[in-house]
C-alpha positions in Angstrom: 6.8 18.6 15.2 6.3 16.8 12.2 6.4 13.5 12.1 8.9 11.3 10.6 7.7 8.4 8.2 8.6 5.5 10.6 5.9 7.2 12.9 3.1 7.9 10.6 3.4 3.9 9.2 1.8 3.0 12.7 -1.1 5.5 12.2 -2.3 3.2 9.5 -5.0 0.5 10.3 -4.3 -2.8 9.9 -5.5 -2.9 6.1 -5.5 0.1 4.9 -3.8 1.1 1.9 -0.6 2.3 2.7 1.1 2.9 -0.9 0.8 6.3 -0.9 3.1 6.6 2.0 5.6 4.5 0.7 5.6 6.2 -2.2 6.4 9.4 -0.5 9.0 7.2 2.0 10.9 5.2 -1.0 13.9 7.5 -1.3 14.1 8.2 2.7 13.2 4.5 3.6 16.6 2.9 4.0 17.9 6.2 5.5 15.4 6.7 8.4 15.7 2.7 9.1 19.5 2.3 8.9 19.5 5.4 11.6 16.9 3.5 13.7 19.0 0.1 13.9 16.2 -2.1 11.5 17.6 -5.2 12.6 15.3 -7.5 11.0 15.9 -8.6 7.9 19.1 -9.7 9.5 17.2 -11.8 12.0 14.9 -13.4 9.6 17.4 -14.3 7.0 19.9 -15.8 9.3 16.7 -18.0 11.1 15.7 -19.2 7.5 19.6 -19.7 6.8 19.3 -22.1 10.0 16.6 -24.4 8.2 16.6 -23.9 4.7 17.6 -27.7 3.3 19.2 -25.4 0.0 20.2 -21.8 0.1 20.3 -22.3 -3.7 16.2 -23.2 -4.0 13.5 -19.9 -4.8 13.1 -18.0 -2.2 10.3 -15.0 -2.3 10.8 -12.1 -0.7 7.4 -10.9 -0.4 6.8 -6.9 0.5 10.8 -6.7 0.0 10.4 -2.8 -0.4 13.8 -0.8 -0.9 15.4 -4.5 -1.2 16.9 -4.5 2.5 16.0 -7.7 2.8 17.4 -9.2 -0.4 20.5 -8.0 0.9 20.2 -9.4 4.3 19.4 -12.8 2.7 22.2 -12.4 0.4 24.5 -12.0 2.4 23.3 -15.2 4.5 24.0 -17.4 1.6 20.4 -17.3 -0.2 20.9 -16.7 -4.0 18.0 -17.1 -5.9 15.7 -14.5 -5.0 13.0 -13.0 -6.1 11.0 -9.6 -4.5 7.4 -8.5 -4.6 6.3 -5.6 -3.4 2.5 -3.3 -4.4 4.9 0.1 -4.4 6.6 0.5 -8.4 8.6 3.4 -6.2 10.4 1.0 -4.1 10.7 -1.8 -6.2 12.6 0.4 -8.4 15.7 0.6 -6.2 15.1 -2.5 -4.9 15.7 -3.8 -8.8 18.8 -1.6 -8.8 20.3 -3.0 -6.7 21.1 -6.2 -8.6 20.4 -8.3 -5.6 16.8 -10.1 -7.2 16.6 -12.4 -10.2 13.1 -10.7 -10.8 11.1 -7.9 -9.5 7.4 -8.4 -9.5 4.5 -5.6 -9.0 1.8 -6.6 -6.6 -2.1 -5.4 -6.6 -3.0 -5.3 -2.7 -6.3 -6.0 -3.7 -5.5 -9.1 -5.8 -4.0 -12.9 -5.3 -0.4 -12.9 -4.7 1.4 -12.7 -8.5 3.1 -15.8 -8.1 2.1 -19.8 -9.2 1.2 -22.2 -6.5 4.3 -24.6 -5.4 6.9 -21.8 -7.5 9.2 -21.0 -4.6 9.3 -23.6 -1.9 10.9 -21.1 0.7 8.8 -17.3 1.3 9.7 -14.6 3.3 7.5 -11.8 4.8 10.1 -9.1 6.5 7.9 -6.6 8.5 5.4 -6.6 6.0 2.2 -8.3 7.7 1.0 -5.7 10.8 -0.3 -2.5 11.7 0.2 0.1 8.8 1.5 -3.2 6.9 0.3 -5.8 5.2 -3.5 -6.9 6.3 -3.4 -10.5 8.4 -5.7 -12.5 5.6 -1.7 -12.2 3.5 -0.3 -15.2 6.1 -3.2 -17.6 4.9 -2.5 -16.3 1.3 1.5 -16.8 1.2 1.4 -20.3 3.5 -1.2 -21.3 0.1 1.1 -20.3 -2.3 3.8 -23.2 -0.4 4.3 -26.3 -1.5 4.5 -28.9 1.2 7.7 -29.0 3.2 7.7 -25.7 2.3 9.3 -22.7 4.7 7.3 -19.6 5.3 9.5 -17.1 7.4 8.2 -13.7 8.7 7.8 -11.3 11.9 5.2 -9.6 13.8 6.4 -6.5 15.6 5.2 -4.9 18.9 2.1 -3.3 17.2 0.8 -6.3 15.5 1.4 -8.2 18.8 -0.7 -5.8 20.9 -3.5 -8.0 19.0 -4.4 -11.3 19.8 -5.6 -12.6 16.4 -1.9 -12.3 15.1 -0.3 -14.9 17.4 -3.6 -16.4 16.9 -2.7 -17.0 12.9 0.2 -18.9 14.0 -1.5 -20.9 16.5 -4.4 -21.5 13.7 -1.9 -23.4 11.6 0.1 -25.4 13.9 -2.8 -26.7 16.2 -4.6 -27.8 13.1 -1.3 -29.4 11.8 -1.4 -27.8 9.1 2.2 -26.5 9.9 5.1 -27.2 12.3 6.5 -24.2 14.2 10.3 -24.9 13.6 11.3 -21.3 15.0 9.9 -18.6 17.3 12.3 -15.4 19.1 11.5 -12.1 20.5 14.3 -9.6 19.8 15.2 -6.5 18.7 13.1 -4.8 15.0 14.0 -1.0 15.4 15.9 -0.1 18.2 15.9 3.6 17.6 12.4 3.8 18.0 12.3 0.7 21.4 10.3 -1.8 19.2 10.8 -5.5 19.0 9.3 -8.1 17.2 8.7 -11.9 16.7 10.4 -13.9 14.5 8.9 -17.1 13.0 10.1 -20.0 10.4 7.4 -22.6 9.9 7.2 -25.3 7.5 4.0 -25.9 5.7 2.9 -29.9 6.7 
C-alpha cells in the first residue's frame, strides 16, 4: 500500500530536507489534512489571540505552507500577517489566497529572511519536528523577537518522543530568557491519533 504523504513526512529525520516532498504534497496538502481533522492552526491562533496585547501588530507566520494557518489566524482577529515558508510550491497558494500582506521565500540553509525586532509576535504551526523544521529554528525565530515579544508554536507526538525538544523550552525559561505564558496538550491530527503541544512564550 502506498503511502499517503502525511505518512512519509514522518519518515524524514529531524533535519533533513524535506522540500521535495512538499513540493510533490502542495496541491494534496490541505486535502489530505482537512480529511485528517488538522486542528492546529486553530489551537495556536486562538492561544496567541488570548495574549497578543494587539491583533493589529506583525505577526509572522513562519513555515505557513498552503496558508492554513493565515486563515486560522485570520479568522481569530490577527490582520497583519505575513508567511514564510522554503517551498515556492506552497507559498504560491498560500499567496492566493489573499490572506498575507507578503509572502517571503526561505533558504533552509540560511538566516531566517526577516530583520531583527520586525514582527513583535511569530508563529511556528507544525513546522519545527520530525520531517519538519530542524530544532536549532526555535533559537533562530526567539532571536529574530524583540523583547516582550510572543513566539507561539507546537511540538507534535514525534518531536515529543525526544527529550531535547521540551528541553528547548525549558532552555529559555530556566535561564529567564523567556516566560512560559502558555502550555496544552490536545488534539494535531485526529485522523491519524496524533497530538501535540501547544506553546505561547514571550521573549524577556
Amino acid at each position: 500500500m502506498t503511502k499517503k504523504f502525511l505518512d512519509r513526512a514522518y519518515d524524514i529525520p529531524e533535519g533533513g530536507d524535506s522540500r521535495k516532498l512538499y513540493a510533490e504534497w502542495a496541491e494534496s496538502y490541505e486535502t489530505e489534512l482537512t480529511e485528517n481533522g488538522y486542528v492546529t492552526p486553530a489551537r495556536i491562533a486562538t492561544a496567541l489571540a488570548r495574549f497578543a496585547p494587539d491583533k493589529g501588530l506583525p505577526l509572522l507566520d513562519y513555515g505557513c505552507g498552503t496558508g492554513l494557518s493565515g486563515l486560522a489566524f485570520q479568522q481569530a482577529g490577527f490582520t497583519a500577517i505575513d508567511g514564510v515558508d522554503v517551498t515556492p510550491e506552497m507559498l504560491e497558494i498560500a499567496k492566493a489566497k489573499g490572506t498575507y500582506r507578503t509572502t517571503i521565500l526561505a533558504d533552509p540553509a540560511a538566516d531566517p529572511p526577516v530583520a531583527q525586532g520586525s514582527y513583535p509576535m511569530i508563529a511556528a504551526v507544525g513546522v519545527i519536528g520530525i520531517g519538519a523544521a530542524p530544532l536549532s529554528l526555535f533559537d533562530a525565530l526567539m532571536r529574530l523577537l524583540p523583547m516582550g515579544g510572543l513566539f507561539a508554536l507546537s511540538f507534535n507526538d514525534q518531536a515529543l518522543k525526544h527529550p531535547e525538544f521540551e528541553g528547548k523550552i525549558s532552555e529559555w525559561v530556566d535561564t529567564t530568557a523567556a516566560r512560559l505564558l502558555f502550555r496544552e496538550n490536545g488534539p494535531h491530527i485526529p485522523g491519524k491519533d496524533i497530538n501535540a503541544t501547544v506553546y505561547v512564550l514571550e521573549k524577556t
